[in-house]
C-alpha positions, 0 to 999 in steps of 0.5 A: 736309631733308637728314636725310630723304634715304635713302641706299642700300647696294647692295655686300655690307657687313659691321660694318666697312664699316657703320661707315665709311659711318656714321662718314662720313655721320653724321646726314647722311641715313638709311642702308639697307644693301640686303643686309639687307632681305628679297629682297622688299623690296629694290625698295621701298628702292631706289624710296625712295633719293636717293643710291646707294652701289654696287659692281656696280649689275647685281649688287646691284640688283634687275632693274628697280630703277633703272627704278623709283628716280624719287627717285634723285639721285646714284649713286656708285660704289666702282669707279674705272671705270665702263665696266660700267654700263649707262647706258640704265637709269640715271635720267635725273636721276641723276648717276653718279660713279666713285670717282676716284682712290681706287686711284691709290696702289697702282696706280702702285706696281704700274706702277713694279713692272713698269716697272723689271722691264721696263727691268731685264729681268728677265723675259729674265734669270730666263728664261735663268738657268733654262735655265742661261745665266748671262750676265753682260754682259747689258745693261738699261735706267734710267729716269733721263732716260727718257721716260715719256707717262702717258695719262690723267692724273688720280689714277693718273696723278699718282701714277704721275709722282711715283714716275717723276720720283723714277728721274728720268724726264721726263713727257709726260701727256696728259689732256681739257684739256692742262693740269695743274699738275703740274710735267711737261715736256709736256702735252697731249690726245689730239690730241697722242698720235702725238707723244707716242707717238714719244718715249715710252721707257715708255707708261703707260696709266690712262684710263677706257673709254668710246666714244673710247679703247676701242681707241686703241692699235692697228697704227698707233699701236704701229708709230709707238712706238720698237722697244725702247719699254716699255708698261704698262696698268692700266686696261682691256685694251680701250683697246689693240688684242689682237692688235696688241699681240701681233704687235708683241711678237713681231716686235719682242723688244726691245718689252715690256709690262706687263698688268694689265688683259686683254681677256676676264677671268674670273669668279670661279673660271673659268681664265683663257684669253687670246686669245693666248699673251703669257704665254708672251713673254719680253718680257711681265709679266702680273698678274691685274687686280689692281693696286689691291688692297693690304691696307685699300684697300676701306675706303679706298675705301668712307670716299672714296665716302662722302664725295662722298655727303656732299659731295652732301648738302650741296650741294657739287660732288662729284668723278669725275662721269660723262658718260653722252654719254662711253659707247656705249648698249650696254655689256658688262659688264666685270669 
């Protein structure tokens, strides 16, 4: 029975991927990659499909579709977020899964990269060598004995700790449950985010956008931070509040941020225009949104996603489940 599933490929998908979900999949199910069949044609495929591979479900699918797919079951994503899927036209029977943990090894990489340019200063100092200050005596700061409070404490926020604990950081991580089995010297929720807040030398953002964190860290939780604290987000711009973050950045120099993720991000070919001008802060480390991105990481992603379709199959319990309840009814597409 399982053979005469049909699994549907929404993203763009050249030989190479083809044969990741045909390598992982196998006999498993009847695979149709949609960008091969006629614009006409799309409607039906995705009407016939049980299972859903996609990128950008508005960007792939026709208009309507998912209104239409009565057979659809399970719809993985390739994303790790799933704050721009718009939930009221997903099928009532279908669970959603987001590609957990497919990035996290990349991503902490890149948190590491702007923690220890932020501890090292680095920023400041190449700053004030180019205009000819060569001071010599300036300070930075280590990591060891550090406390690092990593919000949302799944893959990301594993991998992130492990490269920490290796500078000889101390871990507070805040996830749902308040457990883990990581060894950290503290975990907790959200419940516990002033406390963790207040200790925490460097603040590492990883958690999903949805309807309790967009806009989590605002005036009063960034005033309840130490003046010299260090936070870095990869996850998305939304979680903390802009102009919060910038007025803290300035009024206290000592504060400093790493930003991946930005609150209005371009399409593709579009200048990027941020609401304010953290850019130009000495005490501010910008990258374009891009810290998952390493050479092999989409196949990496591509084989993952495919697997929980294949676990789906089977009947086993798939990972990165979404709960749609999690989510506001009008979402904005975030890129």
């Amino acid at each position: 029975m399982a053979r005469e599933r049909l699994v549907v490929v929404g993203y763009p998908v050249d030989e190479e991927f083809a044969g990741i979900n045909n390598g992982v999949l196998g006999d498993a199910a009847s695979i149709a990659f949609l960008r091969r069949f006629p614009k006409g044609e799309r409607m039906e495929v995705v009407r016939r499909a049980g299972a859903l591979l996609s990128w950008n479900l508005r960007r792939e699918l026709p208009p309507g579709a998912l209104q239409q797919a009565r057979e659809l079951r399970f719809i993985q994503l390739l994303s790790a977020g799933a704050d721009s899927v718009d939930f009221d036209a997903i099928p009532e029977q279908a669970v959603l899964a987001s590609n957990m943990g497919a990035y996290a090894a990349p991503m902490a990489e890149h948190v590491m990269a702007m923690a220890l340019s932020l501890a090292k200063r680095l920023p400041q100092q190449n700053a004030a060598l180019a205009g000819g200050r060569f001071d010599q005596g300036a300070l930075s700061r280590t990591l060891n004995g550090a406390v690092c409070a990593i919000l949302g404490f799944g893959g990301i926020g594993k991998a992130t700790a492990r490269l920490m604990q290796a500078f000889g950081a101390r871990i507070y991580a805040v996830n749902t449950t308040g457990r883990t089995s990581e060894p950290v010297e503290f975990a907790g929720t959200l419940a516990d985010l002033d406390e963790v807040l207040a200790v925490a030398d460097v603040l590492v953002i990883a958690l999903p956008l949805n309807a309790v964190t967009s806009g989590l860290i605002g005036p009063r939780e960034l005033s309840l931070m130490k003046p010299d604290a260090m936070l870095v987000n990869v996850a998305r711009g939304a979680i903390v509040d802009e102009r919060a973050l910038y007025e803290r950045l300035t009024t206290h120099p000592q504060f400093s941020a790493g930003i991946d993720a930005w609150w209005d991000e371009p399409s593709k070919g579009m200048e990027f225009r941020p609401g304010y001008p953290f850019l130009q802060l000495p005490n501010v480390i910008g990258s374009p949104h891009n810290s998952g991105l390493v050479p092999g990481i989409l196949q990496f992603a591509a084989r993952r996603g495919a697997q929980n379709v294949l676990r789906w199959l089977r009947g086993e319990p798939v990972i990165g489940v979404v709960h749609r309840e999690d989510y506001p009814p009008v979402r904005s597409a975030v890129g």
